[in-house]
LOPAVO-295664 format. One record per residue (C-alpha): residue number from 1; z, y, x. Coordinates in nm, 2 decimals, always signed. Each point is the difference from the previous one (the first is absolute). Example, Ala and Ser with C-alpha at 12.3 -4.5 7.8 and 13.67 -1.06 7.14 Angstrom:
REM LOPAVO-295664
PT  num      c3      c2      c1
PT    1   +0.78   -0.45   +1.23
PT    2   -0.07   +0.34   +0.14
***
This chain:
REM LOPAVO-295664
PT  num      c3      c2      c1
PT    1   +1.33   -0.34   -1.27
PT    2   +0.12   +0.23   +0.26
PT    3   +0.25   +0.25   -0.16
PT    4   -0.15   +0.36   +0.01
PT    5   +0.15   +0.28   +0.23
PT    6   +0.25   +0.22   -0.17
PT    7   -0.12   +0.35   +0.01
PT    8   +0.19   +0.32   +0.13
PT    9   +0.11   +0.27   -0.15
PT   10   -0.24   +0.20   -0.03
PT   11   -0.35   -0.15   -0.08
PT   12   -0.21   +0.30   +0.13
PT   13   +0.12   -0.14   +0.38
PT   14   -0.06   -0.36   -0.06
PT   15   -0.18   -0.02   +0.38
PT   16   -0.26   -0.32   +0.11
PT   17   -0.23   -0.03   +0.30
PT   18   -0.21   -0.25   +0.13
PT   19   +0.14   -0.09   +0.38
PT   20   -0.23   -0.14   +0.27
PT   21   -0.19   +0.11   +0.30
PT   22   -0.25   +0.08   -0.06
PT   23   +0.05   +0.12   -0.36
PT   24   -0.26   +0.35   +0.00
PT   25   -0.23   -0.21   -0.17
PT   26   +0.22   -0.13   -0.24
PT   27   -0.11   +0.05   -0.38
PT   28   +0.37   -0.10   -0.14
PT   29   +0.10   +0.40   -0.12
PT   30   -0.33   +0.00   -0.17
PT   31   +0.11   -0.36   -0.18
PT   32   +0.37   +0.10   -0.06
PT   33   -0.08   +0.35   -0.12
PT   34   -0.24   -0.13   -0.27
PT   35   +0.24   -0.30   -0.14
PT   36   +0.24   +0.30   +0.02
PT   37   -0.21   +0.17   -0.24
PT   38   -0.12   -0.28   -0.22
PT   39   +0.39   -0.10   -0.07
PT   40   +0.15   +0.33   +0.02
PT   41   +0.21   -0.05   +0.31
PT   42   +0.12   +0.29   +0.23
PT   43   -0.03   -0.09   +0.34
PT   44   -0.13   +0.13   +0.32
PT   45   -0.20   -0.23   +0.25
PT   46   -0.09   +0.04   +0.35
PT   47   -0.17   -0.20   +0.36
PT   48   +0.26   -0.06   +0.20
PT   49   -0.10   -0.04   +0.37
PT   50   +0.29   -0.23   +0.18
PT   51   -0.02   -0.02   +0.38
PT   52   -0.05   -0.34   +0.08
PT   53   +0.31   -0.03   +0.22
PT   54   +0.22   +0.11   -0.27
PT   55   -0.13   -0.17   -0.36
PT   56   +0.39   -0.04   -0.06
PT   57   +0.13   +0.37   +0.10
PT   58   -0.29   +0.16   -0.24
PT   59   +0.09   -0.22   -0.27
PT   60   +0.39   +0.05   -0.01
PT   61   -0.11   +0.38   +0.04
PT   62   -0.16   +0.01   -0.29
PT   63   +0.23   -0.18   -0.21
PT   64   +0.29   +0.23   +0.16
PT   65   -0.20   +0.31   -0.14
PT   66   +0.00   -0.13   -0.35
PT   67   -0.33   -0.20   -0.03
PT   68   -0.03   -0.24   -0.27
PT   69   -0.27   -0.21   +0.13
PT   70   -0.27   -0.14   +0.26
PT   71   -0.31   -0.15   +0.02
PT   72   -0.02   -0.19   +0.36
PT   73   -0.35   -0.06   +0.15
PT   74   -0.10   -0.12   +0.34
PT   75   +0.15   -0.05   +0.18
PT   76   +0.33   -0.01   -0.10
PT   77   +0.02   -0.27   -0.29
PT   78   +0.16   -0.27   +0.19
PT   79   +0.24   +0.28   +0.18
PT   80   +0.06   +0.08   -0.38
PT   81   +0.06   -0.32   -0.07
PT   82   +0.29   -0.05   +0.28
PT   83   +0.16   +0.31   -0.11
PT   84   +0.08   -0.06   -0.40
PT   85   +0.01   -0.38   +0.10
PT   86   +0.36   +0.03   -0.22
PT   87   -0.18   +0.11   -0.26
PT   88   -0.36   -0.14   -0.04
PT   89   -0.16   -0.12   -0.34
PT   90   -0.09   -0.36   +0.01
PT   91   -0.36   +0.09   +0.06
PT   92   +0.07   +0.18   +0.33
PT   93   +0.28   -0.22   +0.12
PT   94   -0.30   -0.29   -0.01
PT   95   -0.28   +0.24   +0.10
PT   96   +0.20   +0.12   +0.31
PT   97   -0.12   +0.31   -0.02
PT   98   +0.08   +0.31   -0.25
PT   99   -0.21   +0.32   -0.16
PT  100   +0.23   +0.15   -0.23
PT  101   +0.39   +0.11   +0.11
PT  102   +0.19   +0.18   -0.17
PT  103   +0.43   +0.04   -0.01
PT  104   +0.20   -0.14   -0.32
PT  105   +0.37   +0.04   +0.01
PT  106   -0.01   +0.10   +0.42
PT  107   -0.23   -0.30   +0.09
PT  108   -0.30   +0.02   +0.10
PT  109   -0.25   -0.20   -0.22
PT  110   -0.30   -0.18   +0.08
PT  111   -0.31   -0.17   -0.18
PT  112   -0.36   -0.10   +0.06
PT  113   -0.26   +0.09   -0.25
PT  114   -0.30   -0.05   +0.17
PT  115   -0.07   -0.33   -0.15
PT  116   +0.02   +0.09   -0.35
PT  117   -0.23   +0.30   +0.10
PT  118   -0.26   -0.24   +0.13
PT  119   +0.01   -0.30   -0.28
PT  120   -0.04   +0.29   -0.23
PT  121   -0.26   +0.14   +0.14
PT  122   -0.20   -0.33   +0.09
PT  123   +0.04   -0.07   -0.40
PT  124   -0.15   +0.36   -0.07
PT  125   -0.35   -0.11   +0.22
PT  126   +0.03   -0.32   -0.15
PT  127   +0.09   -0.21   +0.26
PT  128   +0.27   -0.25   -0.11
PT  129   +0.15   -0.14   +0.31
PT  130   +0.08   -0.34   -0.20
PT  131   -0.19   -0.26   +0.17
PT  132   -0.12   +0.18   +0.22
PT  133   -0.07   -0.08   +0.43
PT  134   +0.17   +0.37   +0.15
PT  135   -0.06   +0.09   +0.33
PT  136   +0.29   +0.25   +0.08
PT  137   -0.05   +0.25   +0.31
PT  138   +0.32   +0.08   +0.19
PT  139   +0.35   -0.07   +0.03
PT  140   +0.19   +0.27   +0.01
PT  141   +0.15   +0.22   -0.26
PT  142   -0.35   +0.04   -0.26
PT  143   +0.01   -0.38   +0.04
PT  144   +0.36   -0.09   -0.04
PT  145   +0.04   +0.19   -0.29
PT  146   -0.33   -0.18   -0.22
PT  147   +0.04   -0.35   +0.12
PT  148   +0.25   -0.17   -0.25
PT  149   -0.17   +0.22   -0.24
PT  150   -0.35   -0.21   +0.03
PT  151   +0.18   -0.32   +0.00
PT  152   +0.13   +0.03   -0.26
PT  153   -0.25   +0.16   -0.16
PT  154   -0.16   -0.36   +0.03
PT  155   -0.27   -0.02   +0.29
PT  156   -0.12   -0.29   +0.10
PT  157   +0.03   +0.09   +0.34
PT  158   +0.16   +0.30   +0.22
PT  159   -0.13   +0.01   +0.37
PT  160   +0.20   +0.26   +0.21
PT  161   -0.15   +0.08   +0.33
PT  162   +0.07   +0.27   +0.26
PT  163   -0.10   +0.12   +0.30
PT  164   +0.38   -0.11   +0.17
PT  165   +0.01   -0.36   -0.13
PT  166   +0.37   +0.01   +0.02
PT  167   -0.01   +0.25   -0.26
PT  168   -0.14   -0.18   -0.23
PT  169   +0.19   -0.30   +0.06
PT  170   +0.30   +0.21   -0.07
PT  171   -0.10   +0.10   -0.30
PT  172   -0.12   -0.36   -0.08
PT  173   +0.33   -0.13   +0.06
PT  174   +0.17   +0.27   -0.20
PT  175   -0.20   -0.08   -0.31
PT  176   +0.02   -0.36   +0.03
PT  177   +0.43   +0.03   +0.01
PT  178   -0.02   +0.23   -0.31
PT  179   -0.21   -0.13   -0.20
PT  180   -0.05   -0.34   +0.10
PT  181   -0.19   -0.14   -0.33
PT  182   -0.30   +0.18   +0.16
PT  183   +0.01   -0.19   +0.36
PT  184   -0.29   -0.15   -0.04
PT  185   -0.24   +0.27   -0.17
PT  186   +0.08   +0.19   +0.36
PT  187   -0.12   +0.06   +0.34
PT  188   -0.03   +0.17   +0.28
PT  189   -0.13   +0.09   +0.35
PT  190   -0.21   +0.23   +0.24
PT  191   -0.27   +0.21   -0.08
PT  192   -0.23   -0.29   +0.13
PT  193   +0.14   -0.21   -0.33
PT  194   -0.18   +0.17   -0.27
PT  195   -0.29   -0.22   -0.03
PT  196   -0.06   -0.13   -0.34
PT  197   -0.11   +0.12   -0.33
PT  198   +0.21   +0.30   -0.18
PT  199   +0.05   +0.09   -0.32
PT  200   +0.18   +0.30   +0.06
PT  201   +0.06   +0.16   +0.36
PT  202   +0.27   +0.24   +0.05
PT  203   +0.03   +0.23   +0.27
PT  204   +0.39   +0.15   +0.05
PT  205   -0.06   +0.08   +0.37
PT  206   +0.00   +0.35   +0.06
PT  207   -0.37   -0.02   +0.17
PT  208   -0.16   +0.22   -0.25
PT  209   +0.20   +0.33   +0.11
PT  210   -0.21   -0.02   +0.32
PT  211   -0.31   -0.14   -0.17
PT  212   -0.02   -0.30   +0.15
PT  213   -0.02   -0.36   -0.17
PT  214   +0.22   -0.33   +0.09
PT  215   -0.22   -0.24   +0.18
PT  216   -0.03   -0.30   -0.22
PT  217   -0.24   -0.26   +0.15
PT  218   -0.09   -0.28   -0.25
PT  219   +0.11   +0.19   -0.29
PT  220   -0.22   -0.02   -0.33
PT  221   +0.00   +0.13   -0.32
PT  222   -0.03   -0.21   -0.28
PT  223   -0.18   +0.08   -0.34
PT  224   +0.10   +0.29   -0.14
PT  225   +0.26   +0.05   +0.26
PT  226   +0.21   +0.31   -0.01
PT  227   +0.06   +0.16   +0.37
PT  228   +0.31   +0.27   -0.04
PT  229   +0.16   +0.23   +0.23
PT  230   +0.34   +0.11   -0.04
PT  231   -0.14   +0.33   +0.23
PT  232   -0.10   +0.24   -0.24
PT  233   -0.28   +0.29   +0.16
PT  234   -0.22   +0.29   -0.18
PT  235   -0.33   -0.27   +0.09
PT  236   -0.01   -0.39   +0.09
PT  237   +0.20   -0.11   +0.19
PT  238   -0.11   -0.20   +0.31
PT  239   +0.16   -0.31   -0.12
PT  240   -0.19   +0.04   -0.31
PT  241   -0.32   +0.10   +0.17
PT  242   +0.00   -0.29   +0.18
PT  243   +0.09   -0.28   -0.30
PT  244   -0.30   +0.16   -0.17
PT  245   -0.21   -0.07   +0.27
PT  246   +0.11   -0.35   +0.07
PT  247   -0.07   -0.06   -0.39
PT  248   +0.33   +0.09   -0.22
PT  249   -0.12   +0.04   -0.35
PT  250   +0.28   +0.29   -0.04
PT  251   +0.17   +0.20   +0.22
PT  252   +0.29   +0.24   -0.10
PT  253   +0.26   +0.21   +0.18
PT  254   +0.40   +0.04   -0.09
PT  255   +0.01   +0.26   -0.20
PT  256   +0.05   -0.18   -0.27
PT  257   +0.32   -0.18   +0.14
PT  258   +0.11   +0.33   +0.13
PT  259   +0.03   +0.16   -0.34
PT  260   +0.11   -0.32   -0.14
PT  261   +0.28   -0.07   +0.22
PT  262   +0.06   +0.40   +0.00
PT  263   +0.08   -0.05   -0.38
PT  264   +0.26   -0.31   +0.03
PT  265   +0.19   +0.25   +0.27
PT  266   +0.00   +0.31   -0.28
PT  267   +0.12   -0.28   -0.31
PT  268   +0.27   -0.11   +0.32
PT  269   +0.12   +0.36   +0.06
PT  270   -0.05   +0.20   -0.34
PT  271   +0.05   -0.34   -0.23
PT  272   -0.33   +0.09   -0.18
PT  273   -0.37   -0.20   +0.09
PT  274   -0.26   +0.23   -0.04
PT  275   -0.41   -0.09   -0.07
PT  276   -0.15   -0.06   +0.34
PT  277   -0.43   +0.04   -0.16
PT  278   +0.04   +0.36   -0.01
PT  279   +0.14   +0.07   +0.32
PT  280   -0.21   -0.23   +0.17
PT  281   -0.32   +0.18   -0.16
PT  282   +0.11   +0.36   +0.10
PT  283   +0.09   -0.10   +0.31
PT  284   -0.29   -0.21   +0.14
PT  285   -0.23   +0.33   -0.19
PT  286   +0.20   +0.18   +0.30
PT  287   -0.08   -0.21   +0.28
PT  288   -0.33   +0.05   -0.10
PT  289   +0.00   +0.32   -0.05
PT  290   +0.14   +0.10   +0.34
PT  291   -0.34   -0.24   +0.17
***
């Protein structure tokens, strides 16, 4: 377990953002605020827009003025990654990409939480991935960060495609050197390769923010399959519009994982994990409420 953050001197300054561009959107203060208040922890939380020439100067910035910790989002995990690559927790040193930095005796810190967000949350719908055929959406950071996760999670099968093949043989490669035990449960390819039956489809492209859908031609959902997008939006997503169309018995977005994987940050930084239910209720009762 990745050793909690020491806290400053005074509690009532204990400062977090989420980083990213673009971040306005972002519903991280909302999550930290209410663990804050479920466990009793000071802290103040805030969107941090980086520019995207200068992930790296924004980061040491806010580190420099006494912040305790960040959430990355896109696009900057992999950047992330390269810049606490002395310091990365064994998930994000095999993920390859990072979500949650934060400094421990002057270093920089880095972990990856996004794949404990997501196997917790596909376990709250219901959806085991244990012998299960995953189609997974992507290669970037979103994907990097959930592949190992599924494996060993025990699917059958994990089928990375992406629109840039040699992404995805990349991350292919990458998974197959780490973990080598699940060579031959995994695959990947273009776009074009997602024919087949799925059990579970996962989009971590970032499509959604301009409510559009990957093209998958060939792609179709098994039984009670489970379509999920990481994207998380106040209606359905495209992604998920479309799976229900082409016959996906469920269809979710990623708010779940985003509270989830918000949660194993806060128990990193504050050394305390706090109930995830309530703070997904209240805040998907928000979403809503601002339709």
């Amino acid at each position: 377990m990745t050793t909690p953050a020491p806290p400053i001197s005074n509690p009532a300054l204990r400062k977090f953002a989420v980083i990213g561009n673009p971040v306005a959107h972002s519903r991280s203060p909302f999550i930290h605020e209410a663990f804050a208040a479920q466990t009793g922890v000071s802290l103040v939380y805030e969107r941090l827009c980086a520019p995207l020439d200068n992930f790296a100067g924004t980061v040491k910035q806010f580190f420099d003025d006494g912040g305790v910790g960040l959430n990355v989002t896109v696009p900057f995990k992999e950047q992330a990654w390269q810049m606490a690559k002395d310091g990365l927790s064994e998930r994000a040193r095999v993920a390859g990409a990072v979500n949650t930095l934060w400094m421990q005796d002057g270093q920089l810190k880095g972990c990856n939480t996004d794949g404990i967000g997501l196997l917790n949350d596909l376990e709250r719908q219901g959806q085991n991935p244990t012998g299960k055929r995953i189609l997974l959406v992507g290669a970037g950071g979103a994907a990097k960060g959930v592949a190992l996760p599924l494996l060993e999670a025990g699917c059958t099968k994990l089928h990375i495609v992406n629109r840039t093949v040699e992404k995805a043989m990349a991350l292919h490669a990458a998974m197959t050197d780490a973990a080598p035990t699940y060579a031959l449960s995994l695959s990947a390819g273009g776009l074009d390769s997602a024919d087949g039956q799925w059990d579970i489809v996962i989009n971590a492209t970032s499509s959604s923010i301009d409510d559009k859908a990957p093209d998958l031609p060939g792609a179709r959902f098994a039984p009670n399959a489970l379509a999920y997008d990481m994207f998380y939006a106040t209606r359905p997503t495209a992604f998920m519009r479309w799976a229900e169309s082409a016959g996906a018995a469920h269809v979710c977005d990623g708010l779940g994982m985003l509270v989830g994987q918000a949660a194993v940050s806060f128990q990193i930084w504050n050394g305390v994990l706090p109930d995830v239910g309530p703070v997904l209720i209240a805040l998907r009762a928000q979403l809503h409420a601002n339709l």
